[in-house]
ZALOMAR-21213 format. One record per atom (N, C-alpha, C, O): residue in one letter; residue number from 1; atom name; x, z, y. Coordinates in steps of 0.05 Angstrom, whole numbers. Layout:
BEGIN
a_NUM_CA_X_Z_Y
...
//
This chain:
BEGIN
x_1_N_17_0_-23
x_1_CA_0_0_0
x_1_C_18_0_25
x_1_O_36_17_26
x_2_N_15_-16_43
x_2_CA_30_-22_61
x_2_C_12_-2_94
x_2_O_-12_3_95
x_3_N_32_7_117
x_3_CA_18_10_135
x_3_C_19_-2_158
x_3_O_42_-10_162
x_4_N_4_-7_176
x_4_CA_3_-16_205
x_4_C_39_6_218
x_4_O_47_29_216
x_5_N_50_-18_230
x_5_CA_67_-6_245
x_5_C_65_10_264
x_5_O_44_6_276
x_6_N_78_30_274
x_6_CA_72_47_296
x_6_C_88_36_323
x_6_O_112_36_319
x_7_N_81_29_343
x_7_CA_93_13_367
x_7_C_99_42_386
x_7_O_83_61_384
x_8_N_114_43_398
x_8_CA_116_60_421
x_8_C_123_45_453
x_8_O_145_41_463
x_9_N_98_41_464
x_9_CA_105_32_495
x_9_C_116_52_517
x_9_O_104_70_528
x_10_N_137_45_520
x_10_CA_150_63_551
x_10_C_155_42_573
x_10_O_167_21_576
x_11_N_140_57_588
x_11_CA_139_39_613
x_11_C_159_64_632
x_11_O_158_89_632
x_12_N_174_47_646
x_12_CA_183_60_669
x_12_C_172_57_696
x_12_O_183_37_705
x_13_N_152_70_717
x_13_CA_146_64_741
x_13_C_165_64_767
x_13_O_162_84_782
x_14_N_178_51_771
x_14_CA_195_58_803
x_14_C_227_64_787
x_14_O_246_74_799
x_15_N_228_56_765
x_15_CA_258_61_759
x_15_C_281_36_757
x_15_O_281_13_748
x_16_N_305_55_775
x_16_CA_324_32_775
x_16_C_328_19_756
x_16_O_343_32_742
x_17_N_323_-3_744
x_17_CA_345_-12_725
x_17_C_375_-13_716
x_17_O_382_-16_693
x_18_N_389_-11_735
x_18_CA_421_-14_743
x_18_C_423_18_736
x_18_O_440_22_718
x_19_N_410_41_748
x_19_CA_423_71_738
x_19_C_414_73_716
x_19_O_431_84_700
x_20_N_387_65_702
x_20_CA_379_73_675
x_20_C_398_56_659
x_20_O_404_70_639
x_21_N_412_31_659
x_21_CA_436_23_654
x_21_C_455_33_640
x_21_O_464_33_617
x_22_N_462_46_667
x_22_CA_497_62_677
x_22_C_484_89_663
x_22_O_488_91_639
x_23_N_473_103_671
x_23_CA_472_127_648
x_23_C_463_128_622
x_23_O_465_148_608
x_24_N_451_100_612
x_24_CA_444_97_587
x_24_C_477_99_574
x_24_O_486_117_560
x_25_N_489_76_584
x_25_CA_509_60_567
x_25_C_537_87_568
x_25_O_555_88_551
x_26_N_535_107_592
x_26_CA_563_129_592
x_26_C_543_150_569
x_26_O_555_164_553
x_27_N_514_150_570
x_27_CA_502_168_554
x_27_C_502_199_565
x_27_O_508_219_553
x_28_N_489_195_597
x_28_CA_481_217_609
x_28_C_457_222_601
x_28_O_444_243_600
x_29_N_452_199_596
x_29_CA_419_203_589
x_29_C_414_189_560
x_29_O_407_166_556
x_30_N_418_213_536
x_30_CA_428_198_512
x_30_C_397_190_499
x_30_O_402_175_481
x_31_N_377_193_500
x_31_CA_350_182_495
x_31_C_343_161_498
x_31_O_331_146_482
x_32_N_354_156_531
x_32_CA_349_123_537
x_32_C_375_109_524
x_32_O_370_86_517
x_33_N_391_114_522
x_33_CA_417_103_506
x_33_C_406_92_472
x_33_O_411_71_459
x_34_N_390_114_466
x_34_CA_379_107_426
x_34_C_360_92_434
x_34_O_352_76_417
x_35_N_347_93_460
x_35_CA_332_67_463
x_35_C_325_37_467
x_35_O_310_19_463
x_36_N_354_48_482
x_36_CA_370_6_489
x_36_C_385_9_463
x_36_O_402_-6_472
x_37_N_394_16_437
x_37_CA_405_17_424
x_37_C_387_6_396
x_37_O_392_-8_376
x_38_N_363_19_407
x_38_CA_355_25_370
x_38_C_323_4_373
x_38_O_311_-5_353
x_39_N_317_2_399
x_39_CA_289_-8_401
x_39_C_291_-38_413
x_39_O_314_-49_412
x_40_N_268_-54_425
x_40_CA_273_-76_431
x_40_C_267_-70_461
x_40_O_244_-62_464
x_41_N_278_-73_482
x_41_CA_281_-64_510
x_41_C_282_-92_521
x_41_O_298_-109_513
x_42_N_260_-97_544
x_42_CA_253_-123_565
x_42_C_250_-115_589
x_42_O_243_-92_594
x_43_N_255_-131_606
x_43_CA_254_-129_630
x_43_C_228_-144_647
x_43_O_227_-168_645
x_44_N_210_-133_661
x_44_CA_187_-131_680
x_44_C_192_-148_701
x_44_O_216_-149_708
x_45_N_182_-157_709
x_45_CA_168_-157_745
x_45_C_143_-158_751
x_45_O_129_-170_735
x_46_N_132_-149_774
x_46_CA_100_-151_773
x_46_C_98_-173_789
x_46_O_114_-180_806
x_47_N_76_-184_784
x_47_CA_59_-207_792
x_47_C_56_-220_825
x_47_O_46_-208_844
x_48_N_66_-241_826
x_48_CA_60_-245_859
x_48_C_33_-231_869
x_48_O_14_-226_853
x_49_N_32_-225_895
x_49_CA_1_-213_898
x_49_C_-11_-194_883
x_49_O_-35_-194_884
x_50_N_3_-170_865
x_50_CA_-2_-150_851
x_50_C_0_-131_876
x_50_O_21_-133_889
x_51_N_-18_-112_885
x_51_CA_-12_-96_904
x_51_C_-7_-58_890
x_51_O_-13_-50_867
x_52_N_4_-47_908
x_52_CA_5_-17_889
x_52_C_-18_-21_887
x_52_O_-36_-33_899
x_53_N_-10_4_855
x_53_CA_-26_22_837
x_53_C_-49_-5_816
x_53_O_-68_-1_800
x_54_N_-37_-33_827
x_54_CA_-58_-43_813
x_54_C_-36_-61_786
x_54_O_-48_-75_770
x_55_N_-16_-57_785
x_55_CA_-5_-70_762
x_55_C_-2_-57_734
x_55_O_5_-69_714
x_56_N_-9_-33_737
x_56_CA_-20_-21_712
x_56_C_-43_-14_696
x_56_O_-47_-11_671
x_57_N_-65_-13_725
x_57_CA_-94_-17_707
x_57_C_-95_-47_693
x_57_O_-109_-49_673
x_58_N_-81_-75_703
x_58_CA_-74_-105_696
x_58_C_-64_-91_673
x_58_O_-84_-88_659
x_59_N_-44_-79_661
x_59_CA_-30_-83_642
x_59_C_-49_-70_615
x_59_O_-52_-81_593
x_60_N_-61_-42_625
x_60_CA_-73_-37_608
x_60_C_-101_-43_606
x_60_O_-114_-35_587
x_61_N_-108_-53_619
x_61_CA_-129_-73_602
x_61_C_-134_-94_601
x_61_O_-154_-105_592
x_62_N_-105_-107_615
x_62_CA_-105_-143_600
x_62_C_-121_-157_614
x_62_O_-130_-177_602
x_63_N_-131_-154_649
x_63_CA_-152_-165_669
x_63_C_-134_-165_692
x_63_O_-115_-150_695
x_64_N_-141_-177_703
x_64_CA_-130_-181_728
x_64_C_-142_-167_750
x_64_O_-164_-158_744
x_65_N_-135_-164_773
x_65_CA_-159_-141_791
x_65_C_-175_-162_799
x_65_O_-185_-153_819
x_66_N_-183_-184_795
x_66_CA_-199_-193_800
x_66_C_-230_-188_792
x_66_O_-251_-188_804
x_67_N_-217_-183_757
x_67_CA_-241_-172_738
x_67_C_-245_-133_736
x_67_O_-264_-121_727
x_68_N_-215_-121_748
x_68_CA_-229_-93_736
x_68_C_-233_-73_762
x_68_O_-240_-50_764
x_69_N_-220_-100_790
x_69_CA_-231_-88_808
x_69_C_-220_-78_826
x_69_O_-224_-83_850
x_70_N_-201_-57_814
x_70_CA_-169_-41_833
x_70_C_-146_-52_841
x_70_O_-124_-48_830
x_71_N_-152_-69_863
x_71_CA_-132_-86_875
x_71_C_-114_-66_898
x_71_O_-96_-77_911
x_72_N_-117_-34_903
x_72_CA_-93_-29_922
x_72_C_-107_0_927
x_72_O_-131_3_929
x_73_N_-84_21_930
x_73_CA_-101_42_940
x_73_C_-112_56_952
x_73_O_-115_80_949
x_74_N_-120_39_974
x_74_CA_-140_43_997
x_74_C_-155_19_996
x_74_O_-143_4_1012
x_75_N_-173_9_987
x_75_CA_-190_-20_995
x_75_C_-222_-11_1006
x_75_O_-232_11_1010
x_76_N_-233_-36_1008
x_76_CA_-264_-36_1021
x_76_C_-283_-27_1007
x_76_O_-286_-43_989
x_77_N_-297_-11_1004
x_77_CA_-321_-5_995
x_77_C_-335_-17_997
x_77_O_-346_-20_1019
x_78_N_-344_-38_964
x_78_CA_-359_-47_962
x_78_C_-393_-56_975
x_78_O_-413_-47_965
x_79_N_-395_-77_1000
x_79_CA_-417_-80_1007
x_79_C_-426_-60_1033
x_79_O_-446_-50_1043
x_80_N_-388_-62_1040
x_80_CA_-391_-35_1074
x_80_C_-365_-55_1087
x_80_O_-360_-79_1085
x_81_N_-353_-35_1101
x_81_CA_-337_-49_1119
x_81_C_-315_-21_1120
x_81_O_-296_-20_1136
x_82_N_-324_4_1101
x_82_CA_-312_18_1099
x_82_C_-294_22_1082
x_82_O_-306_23_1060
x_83_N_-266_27_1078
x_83_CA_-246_37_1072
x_83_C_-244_66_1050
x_83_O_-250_89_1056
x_84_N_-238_60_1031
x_84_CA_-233_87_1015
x_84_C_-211_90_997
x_84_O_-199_70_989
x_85_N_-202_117_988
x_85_CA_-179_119_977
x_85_C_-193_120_947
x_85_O_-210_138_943
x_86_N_-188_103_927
x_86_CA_-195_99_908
x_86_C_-179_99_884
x_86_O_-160_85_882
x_87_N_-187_116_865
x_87_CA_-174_127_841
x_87_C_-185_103_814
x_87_O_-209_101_810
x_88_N_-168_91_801
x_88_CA_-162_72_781
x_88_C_-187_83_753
x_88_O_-204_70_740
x_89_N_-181_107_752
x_89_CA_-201_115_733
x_89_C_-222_122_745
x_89_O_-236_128_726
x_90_N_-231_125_757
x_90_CA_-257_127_764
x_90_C_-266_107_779
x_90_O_-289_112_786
x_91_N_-258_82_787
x_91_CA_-265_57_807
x_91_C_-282_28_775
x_91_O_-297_9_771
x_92_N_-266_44_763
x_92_CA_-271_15_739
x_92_C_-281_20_711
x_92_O_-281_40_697
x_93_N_-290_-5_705
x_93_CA_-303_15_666
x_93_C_-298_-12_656
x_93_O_-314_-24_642
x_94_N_-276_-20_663
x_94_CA_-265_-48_640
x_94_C_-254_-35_614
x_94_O_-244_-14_621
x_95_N_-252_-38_592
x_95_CA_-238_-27_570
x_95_C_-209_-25_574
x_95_O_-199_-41_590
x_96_N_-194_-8_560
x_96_CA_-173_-16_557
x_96_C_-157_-26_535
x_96_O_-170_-38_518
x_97_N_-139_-24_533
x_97_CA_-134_-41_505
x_97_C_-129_-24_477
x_97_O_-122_-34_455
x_98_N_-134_0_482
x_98_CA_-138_23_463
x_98_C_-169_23_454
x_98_O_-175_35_434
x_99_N_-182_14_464
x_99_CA_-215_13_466
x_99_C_-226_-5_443
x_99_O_-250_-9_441
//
């Protein structure tokens, strides 16, 4: 009997590449070292026209903000002219990809 593999996603938000690097590879930081070592490690960029806080509700549920809605974190209130600070989980009910 065979099983489904176990995947582990690590995302890094706001992290250098170049220091996670340099302390991977001297092994200041020996975790991320067994990680560029032992796992399969790629490199990102977010999307032209991705504004904050919206390239991760895109990632996890595979929509673009066009479809789940959270394009930045302050936008228009829907069907006003008013402005609100708006939270990702509570703005949207697209699935995610755990769903």
């Amino acid at each position: 009997m065979s099983f489904p593999s176990k995947i582990l996603f690590l995302g890094m938000d706001a992290a250098d590449k170049f220091l996670l690097q340099k302390w991977a590879s001297d092994e200041t930081l020996p975790t991320i070292h067994s990680i560029f070592e032992k796992g399969l490690v790629g490199d990102t960029i977010s999307p032209v026209g991705f504004f904050i806080g919206s390239v991760w509700p895109s990632f996890y549920t595979g929509n673009s903000p066009a479809n789940h809605g959270f394009h930045y974190l302050v936008q228009i209130k829907p069907g006003t002219y008013d402005f609100f600070r708006c939270n990702p989980d509570e703005f949207f009910e697209t699935p995610t990809i755990l769903e």
